[in-house]
Phi, psi and omega in degrees: 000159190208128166251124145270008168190089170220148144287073197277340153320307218257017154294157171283154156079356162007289194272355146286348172265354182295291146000283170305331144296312163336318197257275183005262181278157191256358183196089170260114140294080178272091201280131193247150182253016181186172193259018161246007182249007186248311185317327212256330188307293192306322163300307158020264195259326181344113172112347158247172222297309228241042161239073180293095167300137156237153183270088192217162180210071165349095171336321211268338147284006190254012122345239164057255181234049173298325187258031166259012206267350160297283187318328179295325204279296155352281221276351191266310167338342218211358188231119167283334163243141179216133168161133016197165182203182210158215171214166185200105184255025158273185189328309179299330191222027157315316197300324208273329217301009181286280160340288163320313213296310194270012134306289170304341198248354165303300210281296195295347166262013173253321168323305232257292156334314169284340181090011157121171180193125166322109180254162158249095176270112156292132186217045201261112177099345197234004204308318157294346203267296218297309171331288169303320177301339185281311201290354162261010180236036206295334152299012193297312186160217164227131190283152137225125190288115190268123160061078190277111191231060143270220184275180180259344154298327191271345160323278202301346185277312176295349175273323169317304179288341155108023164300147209243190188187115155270137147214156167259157158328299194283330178288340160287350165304314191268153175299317175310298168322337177252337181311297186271009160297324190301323191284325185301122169307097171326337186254035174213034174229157170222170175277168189182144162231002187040038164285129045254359178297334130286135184229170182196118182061043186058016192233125178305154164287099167330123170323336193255023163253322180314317161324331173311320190319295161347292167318294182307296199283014169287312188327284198313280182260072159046048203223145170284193184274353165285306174293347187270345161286341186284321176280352151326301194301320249236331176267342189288339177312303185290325191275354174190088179296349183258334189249309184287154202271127156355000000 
């Protein structure tokens, strides 16, 4: 099973549930929200196996935590994976994006500079800003847009641009959300539950739930669920042969 894009530090009980992801999933993305949560995050989890730390500076946060973007920048070097980050224009966090902008454009030319990197990208509200920041960064690496909820123009922009896509269980709940799973290049979506942030029945989504994801997207694209899992398996193997498991 594979979560490409969860907070798995920011669980209750976090390091008792760690045993169990391990033996679970063959692959988690443990996406971090500053570049001290990823250094303290990263001691941690040090030592498993199928548990993928990012190298991340959170839009909702980069208020904040502005004065880590050195470090972030510092930190890519030495991080194969990063997220996340990104930009987030909605209303709550608009006031910030002068800020966000010259985080993200940080990062992506320190990506690009280093010779690309695997991203997990927030883009909620922001989805043309983030779009144009990849097409002036086209070495950054390969985005992948977590819980992609823009237009469907702006879809197409992003398949154009060699953007990649998490989706979950709660974004296949909704009609918009599978509209545009429908729309997504099969061989460019991996599962994500954005846990502990999603939930069901008030108890957040467990990492080995992002598999759920499967179910959904047989529906969407008329295909069965074994296969849609085996090409799961089959893009995180392309997008990152050195990290995914055999």
């Amino acid at each position: 099973m594979i979560d490409f894009h969860c907070h798995l530090d920011l669980y209750p009980d976090a390091l008792a549930l760690l045993p169990q992801v391990e033996q679970r999933n063959a692959f988690t993305f443990a996406v971090t929200t500053s570049p001290r949560a990823f250094l303290a995050t990263s001691r941690v989890f040090s030592g498993l196996r199928h548990v993928h730390v990012g190298l991340g500076l959170h839009p909702e946060v980069a208020q904040a935590k502005v004065g880590e973007l050195d470090q972030l920048v510092a930190l890519i070097r030495q991080a194969p994976l990063i997220g996340e980050i990104g930009l987030d224009g909605s209303q709550r966090f608009r006031d910030t994006l002068p800020v966000q902008r010259r985080i993200f454009k940080a990062a992506l030319a320190e990506c690009q500079a280093q010779g690309g990197r695997v991203m997990s990208i927030h883009s909620r509200g922001a989805e043309g800003e983030v779009l144009e920041a990849f097409a002036h960064h086209p070495r950054a690496g390969a985005p992948v847009l977590h819980w992609f909820s823009g237009s469907q123009r702006d879809l197409q922009t992003a398949i154009k641009l060699g953007a990649w896509f998490s989706v979950g269980p709660a974004m296949l709940k909704g009609a918009r959300g599978r509209q545009l799973a429908a729309l997504m290049p099969m061989n460019r979506v991996l599962p994500e539950t954005d846990g502990p942030f999603t939930q069901e029945r008030g108890v957040p989504l467990m990492p080995w739930q992002a598999w759920d994801a499967c179910d959904a997207l047989a529906e969407v694209w008329g295909l069965p669920v074994p296969e849609v899992q085996y090409q799961m398996q089959q893009n995180l193997r392309n997008l990152l042969p050195a990290l995914a498991p055999a």
